[in-house]
VOBA-1610 file (N, C-alpha, C; in pm, whole numbers, padded with zeros to 5 digits, always signed):
BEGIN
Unk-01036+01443-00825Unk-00978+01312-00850Unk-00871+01281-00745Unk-00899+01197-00725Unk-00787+01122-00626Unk-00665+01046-00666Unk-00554+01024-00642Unk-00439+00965-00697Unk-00372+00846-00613Unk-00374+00761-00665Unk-00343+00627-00601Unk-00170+00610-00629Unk-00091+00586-00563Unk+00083+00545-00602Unk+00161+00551-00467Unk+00114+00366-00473Unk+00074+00293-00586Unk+00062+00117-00503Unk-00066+00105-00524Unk-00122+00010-00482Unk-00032-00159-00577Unk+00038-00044-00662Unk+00104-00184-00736Unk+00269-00205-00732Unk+00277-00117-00622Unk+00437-00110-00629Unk+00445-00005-00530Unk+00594+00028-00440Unk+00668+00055-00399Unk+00703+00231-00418Unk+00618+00319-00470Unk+00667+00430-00548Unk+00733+00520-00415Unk+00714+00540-00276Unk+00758+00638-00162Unk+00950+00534-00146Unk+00899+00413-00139Unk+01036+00344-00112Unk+01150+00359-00236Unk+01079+00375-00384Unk+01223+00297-00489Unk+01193+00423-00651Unk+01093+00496-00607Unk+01033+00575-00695Unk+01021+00720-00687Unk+01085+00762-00577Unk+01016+00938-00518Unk+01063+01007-00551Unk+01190+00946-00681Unk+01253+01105-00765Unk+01166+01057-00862Unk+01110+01028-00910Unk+01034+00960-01044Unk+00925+01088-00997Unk+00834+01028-00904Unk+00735+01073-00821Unk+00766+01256-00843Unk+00844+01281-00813Unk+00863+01455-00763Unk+00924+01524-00917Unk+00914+01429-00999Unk+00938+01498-01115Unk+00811+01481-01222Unk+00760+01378-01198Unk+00636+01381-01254Unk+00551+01480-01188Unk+00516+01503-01038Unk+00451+01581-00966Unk+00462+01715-00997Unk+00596+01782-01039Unk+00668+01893-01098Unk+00578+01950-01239Unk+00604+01817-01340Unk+00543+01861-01479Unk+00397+01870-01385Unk+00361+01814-01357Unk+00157+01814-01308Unk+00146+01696-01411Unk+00175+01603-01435Unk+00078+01480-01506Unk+00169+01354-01532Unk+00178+01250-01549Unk+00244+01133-01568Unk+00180+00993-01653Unk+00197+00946-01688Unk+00147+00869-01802Unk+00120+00687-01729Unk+00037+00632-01769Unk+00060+00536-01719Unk+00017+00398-01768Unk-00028+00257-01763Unk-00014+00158-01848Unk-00156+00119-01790Unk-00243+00065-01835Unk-00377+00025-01772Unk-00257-00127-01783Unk-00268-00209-01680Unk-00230-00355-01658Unk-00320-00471-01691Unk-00472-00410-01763Unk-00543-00531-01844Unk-00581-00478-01943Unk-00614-00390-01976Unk-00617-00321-02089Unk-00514-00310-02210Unk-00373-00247-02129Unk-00271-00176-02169Unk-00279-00033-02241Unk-00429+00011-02208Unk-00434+00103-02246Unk-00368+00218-02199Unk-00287+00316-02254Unk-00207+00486-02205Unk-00307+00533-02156Unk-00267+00606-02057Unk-00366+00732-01993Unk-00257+00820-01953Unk-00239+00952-01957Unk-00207+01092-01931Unk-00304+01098-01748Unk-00249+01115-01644Unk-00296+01158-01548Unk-00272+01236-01452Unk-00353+01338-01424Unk-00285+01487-01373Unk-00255+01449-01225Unk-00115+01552-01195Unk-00095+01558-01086Unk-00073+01651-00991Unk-00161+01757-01088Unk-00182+01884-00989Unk-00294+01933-01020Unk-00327+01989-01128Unk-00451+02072-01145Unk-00561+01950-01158Unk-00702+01978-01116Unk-00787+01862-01075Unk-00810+01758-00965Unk-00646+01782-00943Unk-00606+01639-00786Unk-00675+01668-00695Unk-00712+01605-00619Unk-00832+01672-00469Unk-00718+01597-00332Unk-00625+01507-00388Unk-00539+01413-00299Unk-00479+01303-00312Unk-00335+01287-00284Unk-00271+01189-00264Unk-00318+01052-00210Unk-00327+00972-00181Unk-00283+00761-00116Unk-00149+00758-00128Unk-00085+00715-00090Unk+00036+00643-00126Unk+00021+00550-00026Unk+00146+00435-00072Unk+00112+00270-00015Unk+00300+00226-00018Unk+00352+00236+00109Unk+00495+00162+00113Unk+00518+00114+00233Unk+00627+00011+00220Unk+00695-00028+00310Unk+00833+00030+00413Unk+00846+00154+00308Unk+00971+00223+00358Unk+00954+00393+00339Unk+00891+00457+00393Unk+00856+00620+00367Unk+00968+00724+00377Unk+01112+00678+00471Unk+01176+00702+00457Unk+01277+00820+00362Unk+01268+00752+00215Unk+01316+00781+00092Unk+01232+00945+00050Unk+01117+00866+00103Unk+01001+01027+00033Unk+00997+01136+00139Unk+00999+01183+00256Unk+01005+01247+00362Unk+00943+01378+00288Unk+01064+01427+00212Unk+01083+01545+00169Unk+00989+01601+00023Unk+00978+01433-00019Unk+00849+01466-00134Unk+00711+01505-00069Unk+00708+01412+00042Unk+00592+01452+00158Unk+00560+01578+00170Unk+00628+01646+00205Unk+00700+01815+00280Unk+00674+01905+00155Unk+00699+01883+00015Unk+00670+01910-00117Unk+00534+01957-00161Unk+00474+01831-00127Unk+00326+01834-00159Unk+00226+01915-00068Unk+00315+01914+00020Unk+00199+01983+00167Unk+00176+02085+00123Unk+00293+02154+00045Unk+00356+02279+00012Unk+00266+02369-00074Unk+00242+02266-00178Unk+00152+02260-00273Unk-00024+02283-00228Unk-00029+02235-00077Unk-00140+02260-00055Unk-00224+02105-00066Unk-00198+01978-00091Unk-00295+01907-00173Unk-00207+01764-00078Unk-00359+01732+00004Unk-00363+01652+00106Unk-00357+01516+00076Unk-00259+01401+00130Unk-00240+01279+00158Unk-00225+01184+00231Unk-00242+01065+00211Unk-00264+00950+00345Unk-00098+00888+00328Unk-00125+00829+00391Unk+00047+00741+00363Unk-00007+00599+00435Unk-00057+00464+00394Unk-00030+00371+00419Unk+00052+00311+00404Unk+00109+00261+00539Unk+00199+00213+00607Unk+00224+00048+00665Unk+00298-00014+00590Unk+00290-00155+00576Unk+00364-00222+00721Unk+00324-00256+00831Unk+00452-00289+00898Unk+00358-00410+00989Unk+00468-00514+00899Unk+00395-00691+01009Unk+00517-00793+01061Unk+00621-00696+01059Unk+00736-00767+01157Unk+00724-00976+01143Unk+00727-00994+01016Unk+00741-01098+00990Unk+00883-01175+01010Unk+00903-01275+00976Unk+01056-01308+00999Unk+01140-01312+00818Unk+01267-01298+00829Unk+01293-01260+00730Unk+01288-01363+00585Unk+01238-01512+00615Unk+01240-01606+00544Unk+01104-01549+00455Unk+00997-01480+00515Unk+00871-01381+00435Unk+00917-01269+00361Unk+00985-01203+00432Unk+00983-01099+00373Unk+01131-01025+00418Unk+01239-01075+00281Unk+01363-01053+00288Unk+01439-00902+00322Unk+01368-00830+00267Unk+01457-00664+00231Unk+01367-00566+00325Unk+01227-00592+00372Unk+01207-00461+00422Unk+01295-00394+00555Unk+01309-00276+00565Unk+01329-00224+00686Unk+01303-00270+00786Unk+01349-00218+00896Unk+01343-00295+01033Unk+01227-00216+01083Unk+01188-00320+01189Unk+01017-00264+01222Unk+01052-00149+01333Unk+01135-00114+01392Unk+01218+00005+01468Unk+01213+00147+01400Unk+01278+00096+01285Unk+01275+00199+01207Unk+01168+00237+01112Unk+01050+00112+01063Unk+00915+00177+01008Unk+00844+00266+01121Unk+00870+00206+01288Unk+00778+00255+01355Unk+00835+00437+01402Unk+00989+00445+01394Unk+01008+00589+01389Unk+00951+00652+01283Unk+00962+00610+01191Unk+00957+00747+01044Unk+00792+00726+01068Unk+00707+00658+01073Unk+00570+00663+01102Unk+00541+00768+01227Unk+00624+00750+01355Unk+00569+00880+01405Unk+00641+01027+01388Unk+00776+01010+01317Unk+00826+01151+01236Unk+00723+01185+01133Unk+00626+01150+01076Unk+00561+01141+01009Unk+00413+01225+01063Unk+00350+01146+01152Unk+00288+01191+01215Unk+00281+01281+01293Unk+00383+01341+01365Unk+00409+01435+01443Unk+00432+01556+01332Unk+00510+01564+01204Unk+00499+01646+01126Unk+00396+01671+01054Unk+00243+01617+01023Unk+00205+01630+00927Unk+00046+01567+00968Unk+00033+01514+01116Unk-00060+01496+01182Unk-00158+01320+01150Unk-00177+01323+01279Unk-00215+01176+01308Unk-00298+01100+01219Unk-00394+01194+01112Unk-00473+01137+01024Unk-00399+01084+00848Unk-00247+01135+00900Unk-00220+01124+00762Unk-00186+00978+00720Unk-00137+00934+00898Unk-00061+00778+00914Unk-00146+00648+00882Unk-00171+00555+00780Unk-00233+00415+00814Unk-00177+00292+00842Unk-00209+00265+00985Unk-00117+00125+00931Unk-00176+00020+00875Unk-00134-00074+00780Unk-00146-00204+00698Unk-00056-00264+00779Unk-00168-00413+00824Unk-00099-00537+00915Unk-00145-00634+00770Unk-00094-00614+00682Unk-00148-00696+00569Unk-00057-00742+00469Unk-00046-00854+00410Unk-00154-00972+00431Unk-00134-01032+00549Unk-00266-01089+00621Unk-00196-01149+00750Unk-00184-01343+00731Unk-00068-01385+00709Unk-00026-01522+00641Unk+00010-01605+00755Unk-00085-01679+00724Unk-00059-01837+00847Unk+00061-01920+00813Unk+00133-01922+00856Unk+00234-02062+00815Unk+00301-02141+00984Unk+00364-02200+00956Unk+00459-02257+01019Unk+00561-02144+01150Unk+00609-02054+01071Unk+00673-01936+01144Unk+00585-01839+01187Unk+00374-01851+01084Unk+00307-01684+01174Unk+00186-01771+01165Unk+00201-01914+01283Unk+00076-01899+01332Unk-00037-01806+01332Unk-00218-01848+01345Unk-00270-01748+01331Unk-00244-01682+01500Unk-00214-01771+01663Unk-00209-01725+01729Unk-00036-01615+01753Unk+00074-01626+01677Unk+00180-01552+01640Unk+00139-01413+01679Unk+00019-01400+01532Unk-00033-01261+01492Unk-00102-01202+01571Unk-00202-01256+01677Unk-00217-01215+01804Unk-00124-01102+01870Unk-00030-01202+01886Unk+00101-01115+02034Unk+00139-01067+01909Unk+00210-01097+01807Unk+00244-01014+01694Unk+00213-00838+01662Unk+00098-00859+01635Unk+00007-00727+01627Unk-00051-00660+01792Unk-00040-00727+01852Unk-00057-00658+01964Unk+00044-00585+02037Unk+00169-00621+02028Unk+00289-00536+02038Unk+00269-00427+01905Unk+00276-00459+01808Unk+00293-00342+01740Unk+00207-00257+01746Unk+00048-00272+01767Unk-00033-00194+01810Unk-00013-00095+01954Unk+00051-00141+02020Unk+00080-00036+02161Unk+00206+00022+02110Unk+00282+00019+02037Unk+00376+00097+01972Unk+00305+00264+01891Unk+00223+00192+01783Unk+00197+00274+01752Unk+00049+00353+01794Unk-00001+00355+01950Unk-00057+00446+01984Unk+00005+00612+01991Unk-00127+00683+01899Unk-00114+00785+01941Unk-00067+00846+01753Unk-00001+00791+01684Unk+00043+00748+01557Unk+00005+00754+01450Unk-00164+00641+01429Unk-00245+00664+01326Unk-00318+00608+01438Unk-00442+00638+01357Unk-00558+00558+01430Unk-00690+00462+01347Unk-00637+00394+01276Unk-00637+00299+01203Unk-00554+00178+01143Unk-00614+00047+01200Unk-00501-00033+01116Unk-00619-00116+01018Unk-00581-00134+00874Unk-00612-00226+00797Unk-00516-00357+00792Unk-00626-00465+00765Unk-00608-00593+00754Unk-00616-00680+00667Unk-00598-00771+00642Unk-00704-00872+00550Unk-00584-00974+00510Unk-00654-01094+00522Unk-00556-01243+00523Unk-00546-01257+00382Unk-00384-01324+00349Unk-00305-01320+00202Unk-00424-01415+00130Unk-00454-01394-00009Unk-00481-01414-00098Unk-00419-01503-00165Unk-00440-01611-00154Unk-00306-01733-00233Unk-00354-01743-00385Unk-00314-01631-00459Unk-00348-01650-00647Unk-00160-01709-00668Unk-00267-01814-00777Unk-00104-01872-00839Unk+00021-01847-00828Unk+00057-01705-00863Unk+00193-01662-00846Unk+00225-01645-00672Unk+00127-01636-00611Unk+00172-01624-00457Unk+00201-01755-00432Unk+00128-01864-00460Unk+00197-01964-00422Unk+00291-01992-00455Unk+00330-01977-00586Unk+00458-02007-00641Unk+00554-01977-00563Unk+00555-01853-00526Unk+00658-01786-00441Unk+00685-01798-00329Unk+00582-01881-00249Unk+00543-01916-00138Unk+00628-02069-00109Unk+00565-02102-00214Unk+00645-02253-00248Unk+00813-02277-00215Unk+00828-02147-00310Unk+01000-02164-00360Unk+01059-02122-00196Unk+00959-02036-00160Unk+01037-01981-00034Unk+01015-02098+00084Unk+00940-02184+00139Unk+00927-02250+00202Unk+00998-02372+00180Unk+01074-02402+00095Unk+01179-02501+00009Unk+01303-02505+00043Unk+01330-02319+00002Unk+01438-02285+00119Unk+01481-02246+00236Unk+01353-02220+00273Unk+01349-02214+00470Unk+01258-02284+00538Unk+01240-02388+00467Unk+01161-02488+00561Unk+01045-02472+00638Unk+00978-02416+00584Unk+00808-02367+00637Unk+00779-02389+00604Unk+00598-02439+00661Unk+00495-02484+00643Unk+00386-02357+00560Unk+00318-02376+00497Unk+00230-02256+00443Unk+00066-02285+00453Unk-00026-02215+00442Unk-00178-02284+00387Unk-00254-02140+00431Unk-00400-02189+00377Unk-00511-02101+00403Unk-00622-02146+00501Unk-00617-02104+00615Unk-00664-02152+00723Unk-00836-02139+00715Unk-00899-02188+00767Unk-01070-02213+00731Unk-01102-02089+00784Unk-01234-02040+00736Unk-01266-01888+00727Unk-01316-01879+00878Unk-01384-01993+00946Unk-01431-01971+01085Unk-01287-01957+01161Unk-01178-01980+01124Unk-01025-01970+01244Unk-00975-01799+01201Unk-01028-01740+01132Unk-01030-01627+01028Unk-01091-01494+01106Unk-01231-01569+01134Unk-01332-01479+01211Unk-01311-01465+01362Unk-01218-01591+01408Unk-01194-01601+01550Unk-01100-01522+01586Unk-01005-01506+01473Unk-00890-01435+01552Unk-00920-01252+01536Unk-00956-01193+01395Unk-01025-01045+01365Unk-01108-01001+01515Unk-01138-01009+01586Unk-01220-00963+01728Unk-01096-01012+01837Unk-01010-01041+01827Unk-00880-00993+01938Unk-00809-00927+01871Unk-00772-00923+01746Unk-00694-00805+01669Unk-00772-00676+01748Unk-00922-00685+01654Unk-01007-00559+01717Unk-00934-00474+01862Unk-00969-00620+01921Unk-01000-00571+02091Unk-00848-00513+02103Unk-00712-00561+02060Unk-00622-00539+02086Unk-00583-00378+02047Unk-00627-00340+01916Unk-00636-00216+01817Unk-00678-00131+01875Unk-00847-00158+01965Unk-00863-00036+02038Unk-00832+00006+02181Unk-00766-00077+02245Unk-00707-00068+02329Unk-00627+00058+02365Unk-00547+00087+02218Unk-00437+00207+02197Unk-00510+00274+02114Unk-00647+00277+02073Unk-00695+00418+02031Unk-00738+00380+01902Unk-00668+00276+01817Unk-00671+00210+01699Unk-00788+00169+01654Unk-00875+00173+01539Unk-00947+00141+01504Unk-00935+00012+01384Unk-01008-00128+01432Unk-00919-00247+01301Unk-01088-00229+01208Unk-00990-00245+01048Unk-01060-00273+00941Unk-01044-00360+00866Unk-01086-00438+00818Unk-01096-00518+00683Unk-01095-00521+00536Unk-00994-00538+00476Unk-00969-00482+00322Unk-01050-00571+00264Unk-01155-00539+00155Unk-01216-00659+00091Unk-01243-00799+00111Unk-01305-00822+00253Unk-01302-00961+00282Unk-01433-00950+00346Unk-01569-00932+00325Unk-01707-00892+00381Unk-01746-00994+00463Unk-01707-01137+00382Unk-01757-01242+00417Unk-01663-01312+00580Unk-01555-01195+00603Unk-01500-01239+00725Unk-01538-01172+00851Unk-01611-01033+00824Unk-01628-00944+00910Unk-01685-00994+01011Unk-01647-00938+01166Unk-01653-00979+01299Unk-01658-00883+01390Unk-01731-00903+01476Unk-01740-00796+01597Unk-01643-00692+01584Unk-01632-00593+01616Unk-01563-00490+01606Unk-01459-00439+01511Unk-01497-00490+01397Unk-01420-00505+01268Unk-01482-00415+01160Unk-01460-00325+01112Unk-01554-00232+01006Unk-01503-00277+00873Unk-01549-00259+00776Unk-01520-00245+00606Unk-01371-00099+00578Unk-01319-00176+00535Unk-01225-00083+00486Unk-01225-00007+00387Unk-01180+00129+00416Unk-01173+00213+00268Unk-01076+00286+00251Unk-00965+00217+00147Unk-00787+00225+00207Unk-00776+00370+00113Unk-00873+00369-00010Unk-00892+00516-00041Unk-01012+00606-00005Unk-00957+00630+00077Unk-01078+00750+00141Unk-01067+00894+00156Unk-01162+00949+00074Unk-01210+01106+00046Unk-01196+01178+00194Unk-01262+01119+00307Unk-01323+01125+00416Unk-01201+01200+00459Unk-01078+01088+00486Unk-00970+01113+00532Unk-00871+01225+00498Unk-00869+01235+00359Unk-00798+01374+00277Unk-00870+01442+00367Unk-01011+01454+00338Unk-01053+01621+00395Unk-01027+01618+00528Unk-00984+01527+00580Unk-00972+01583+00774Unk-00806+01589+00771Unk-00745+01546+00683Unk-00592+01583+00676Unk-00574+01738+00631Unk-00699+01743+00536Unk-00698+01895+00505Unk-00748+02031+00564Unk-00794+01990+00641Unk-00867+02049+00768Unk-00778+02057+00899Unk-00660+01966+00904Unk-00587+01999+01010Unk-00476+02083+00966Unk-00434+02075+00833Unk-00364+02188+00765Unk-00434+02317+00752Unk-00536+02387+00823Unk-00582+02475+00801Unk-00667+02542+00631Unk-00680+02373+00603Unk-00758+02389+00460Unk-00912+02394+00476Unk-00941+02409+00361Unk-01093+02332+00369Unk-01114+02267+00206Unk-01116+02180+00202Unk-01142+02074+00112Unk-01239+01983+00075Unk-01361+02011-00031Unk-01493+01921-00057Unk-01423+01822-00155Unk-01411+01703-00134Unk-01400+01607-00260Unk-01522+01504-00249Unk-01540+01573-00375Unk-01690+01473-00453Unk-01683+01321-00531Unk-01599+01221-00431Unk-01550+01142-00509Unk-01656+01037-00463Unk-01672+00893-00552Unk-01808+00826-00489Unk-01711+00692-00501Unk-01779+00602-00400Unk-01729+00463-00397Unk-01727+00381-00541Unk-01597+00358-00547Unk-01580+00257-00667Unk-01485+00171-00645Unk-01528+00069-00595Unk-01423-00042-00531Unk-01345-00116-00641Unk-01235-00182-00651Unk-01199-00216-00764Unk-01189-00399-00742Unk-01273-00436-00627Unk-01333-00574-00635Unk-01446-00589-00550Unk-01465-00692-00535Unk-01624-00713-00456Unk-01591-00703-00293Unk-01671-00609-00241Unk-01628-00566-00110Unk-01542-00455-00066Unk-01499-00360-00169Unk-01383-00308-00169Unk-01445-00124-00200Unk-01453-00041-00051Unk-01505+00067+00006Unk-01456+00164-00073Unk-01362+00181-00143Unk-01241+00272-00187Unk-01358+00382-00288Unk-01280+00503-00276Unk-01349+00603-00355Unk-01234+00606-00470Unk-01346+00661-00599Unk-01275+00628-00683Unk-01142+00748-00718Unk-01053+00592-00817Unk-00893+00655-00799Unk-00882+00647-00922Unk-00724+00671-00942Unk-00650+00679-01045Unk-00499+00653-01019Unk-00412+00491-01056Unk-00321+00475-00987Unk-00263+00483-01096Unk-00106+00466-01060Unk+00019+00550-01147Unk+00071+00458-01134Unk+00117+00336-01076Unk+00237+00259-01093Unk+00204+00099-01158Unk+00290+00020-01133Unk+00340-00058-01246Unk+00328-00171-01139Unk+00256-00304-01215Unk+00332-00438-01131Unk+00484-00482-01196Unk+00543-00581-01123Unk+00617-00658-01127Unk+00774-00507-01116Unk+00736-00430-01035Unk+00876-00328-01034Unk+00895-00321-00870Unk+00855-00395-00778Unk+00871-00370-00602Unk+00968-00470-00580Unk+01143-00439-00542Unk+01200-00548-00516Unk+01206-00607-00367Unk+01126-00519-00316Unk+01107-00573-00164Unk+01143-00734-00129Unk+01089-00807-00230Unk+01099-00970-00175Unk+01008-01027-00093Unk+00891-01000-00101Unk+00796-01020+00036Unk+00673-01162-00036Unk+00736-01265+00002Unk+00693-01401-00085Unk+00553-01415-00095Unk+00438-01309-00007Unk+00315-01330-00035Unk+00269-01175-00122Unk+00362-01147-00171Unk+00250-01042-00244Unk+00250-01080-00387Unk+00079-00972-00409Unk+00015-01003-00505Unk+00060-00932-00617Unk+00143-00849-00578Unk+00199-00751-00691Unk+00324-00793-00805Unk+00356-00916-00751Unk+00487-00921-00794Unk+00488-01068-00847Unk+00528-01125-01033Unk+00546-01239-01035Unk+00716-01315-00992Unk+00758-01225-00971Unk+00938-01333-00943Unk+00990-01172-00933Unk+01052-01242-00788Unk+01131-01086-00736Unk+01264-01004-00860Unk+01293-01157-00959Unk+01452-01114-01047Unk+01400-01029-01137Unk+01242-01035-01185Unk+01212-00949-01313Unk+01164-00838-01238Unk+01105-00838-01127Unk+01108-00693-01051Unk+01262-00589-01004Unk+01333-00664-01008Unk+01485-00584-00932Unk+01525-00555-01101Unk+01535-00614-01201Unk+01564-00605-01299Unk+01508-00436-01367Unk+01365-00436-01301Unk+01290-00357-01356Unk+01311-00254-01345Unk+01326-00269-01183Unk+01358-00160-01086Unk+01517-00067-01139Unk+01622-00183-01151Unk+01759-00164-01227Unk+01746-00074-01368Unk+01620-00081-01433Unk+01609-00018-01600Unk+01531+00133-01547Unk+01481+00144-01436Unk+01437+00241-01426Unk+01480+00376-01444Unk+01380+00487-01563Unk+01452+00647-01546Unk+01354+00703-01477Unk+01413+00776-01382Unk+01350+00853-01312Unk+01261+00970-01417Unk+01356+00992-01533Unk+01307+01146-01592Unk+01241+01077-01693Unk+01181+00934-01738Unk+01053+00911-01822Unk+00944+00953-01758Unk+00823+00977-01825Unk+00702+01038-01851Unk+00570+00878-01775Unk+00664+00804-01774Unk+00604+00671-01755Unk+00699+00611-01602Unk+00646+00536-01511Unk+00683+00442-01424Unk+00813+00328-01488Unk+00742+00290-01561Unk+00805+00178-01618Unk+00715+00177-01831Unk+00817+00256-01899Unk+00739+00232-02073Unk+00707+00106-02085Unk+00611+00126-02174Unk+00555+00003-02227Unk+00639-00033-02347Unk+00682-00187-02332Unk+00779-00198-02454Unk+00749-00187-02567Unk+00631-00181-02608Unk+00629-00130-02809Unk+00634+00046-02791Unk+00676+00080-02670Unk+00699+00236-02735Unk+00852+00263-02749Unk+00900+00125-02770Unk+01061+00099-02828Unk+01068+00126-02924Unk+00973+00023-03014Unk+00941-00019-03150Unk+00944+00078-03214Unk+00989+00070-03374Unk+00947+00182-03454Unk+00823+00154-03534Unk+00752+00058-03477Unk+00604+00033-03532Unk+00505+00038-03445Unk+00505+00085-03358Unk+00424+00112-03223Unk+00318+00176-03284Unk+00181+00087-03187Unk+00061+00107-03245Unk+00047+00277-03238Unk+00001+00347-03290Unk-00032+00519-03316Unk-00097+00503-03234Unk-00223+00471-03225Unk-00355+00423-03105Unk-00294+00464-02962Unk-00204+00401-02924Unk-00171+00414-02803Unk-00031+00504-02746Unk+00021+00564-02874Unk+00070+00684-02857Unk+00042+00808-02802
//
């Protein structure tokens, strides 16, 4: 089994004592987000490998260093699109994502690094030609680094606009979803730019955009553990099979641990988050030493369904 944390939040940036104490017991509990169903999910015996997904790796270094320890191989996608700060208020500076990405890499080897140029958002301030020179500087940065970048243009569901809205209100930008042929034009100079420095560009769930030198993405990949585990002097079979968790979507199947609406990053196009105040809020109630990310509130209650105890 593979372990996802956390495609829904922030867990290396705002979570990695949570993380290293759950990792400790071997299992952590977690909330299905349409269901609400509990699940118990191991985090040692059974695990075949880590994903993790942040904007700031920083914080976890040493949880990193932990796990190696343990023997039990991980990717670290790596979010870095040097937007301007009216997008995306709180992250780190792109200086400093691009050091700890190659402290990262240099400790723990080139397959462990991914970068995410994602979502890639047209407005007023990131033209689609921006993202061009945009990503093409950051791509000759990080040669040598990872050798993969994933992609895929923001997703405008309701709450993104909302947020999109409020933020363009107060900094005066333009926003929209640009036609899928201006989409396909620009993915084949990303490409060309990506492999230039060694980089290979992919596409997160978007089939219907794919373009010359552009592959299908698979942001959880088996493939990758075992060659992370193989440069650690492991050898590692994981028998995991594609189970995408939307249409188009390569990923082998997971098991994620974290929580929406808890990433206070501030980053006005993500999908994770309905209003940054009930995320910082969340983030603010957080115990590191619960059994859970974030409890589900009827396990307040003294009438809490038994069922889901």
């Amino acid at each position: 089994m593979i372990v996802s944390a956390s495609y829904r939040t922030d867990i290396p940036a705002f979570y990695g004592r949570w993380f290293l104490n759950r990792f400790r017991a071997g299992w952590a509990k977690a909330v299905n987000p349409y269901g609400r169903q509990v699940s118990t999910i191991p985090l040692r015996l059974g695990v075949d490998g880590f994903v993790f997904w942040t904007r700031n790796p920083g914080p976890f270094l040493d949880a990193l260093a932990e796990i190696r320890r343990a023997g039990m191989p991980f990717a670290l996608h790596c979010t870095v699109t040097g937007y301007p700060r009216a997008l995306e208020s709180s992250v780190i500076e792109v200086e400093r994502s691009l050091s700890l990405m190659a402290e990262i890499a240099k400790t723990h080897g080139p397959r462990v690094v991914v970068w995410r140029y994602d979502p890639i958002l047209a407005s007023s301030l990131t033209p689609l030609d921006w993202h061009e020179e945009n990503f093409a500087r950051l791509a000759a940065r990080l040669a040598g680094i990872t050798d993969e970048a994933s992609v895929s243009f923001a997703t405008l569901y309701r709450k993104t606009g909302r947020n999109l809205a409020a933020a363009a209100r107060a900094h005066r930008f333009g926003w929209g979803d640009p036609p899928a042929e201006d989409k396909r034009a620009l993915l084949p100079r990303l490409a060309q730019a990506a492999a230039a420095h060694g980089i290979r560009l992919t596409l997160c769930s978007q089939p219907d955009l794919l373009a010359e030198g552009v592959a299908p993405a698979a942001c959880i990949d088996a493939r990758r553990l075992e060659d992370v585990a193989r440069g650690w002097g492991l050898d590692r079979r994981i028998a995991a099979k594609v189970k995408g968790n939307r249409p188009g979507c390569l990923c082998h199947e997971s098991r994620d641990i974290g929580e929406y609406d808890t990433c206070p990053h501030g980053c006005t196009y993500c999908y994770a988050v309905n209003a940054r105040a009930l995320a910082k809020r969340r983030h603010a109630g957080h115990d590191p030493d619960s059994e859970f990310l974030l409890p589900p509130p009827w396990l307040e209650q003294q009438d809490a369904p038994p069922a889901l105890l």
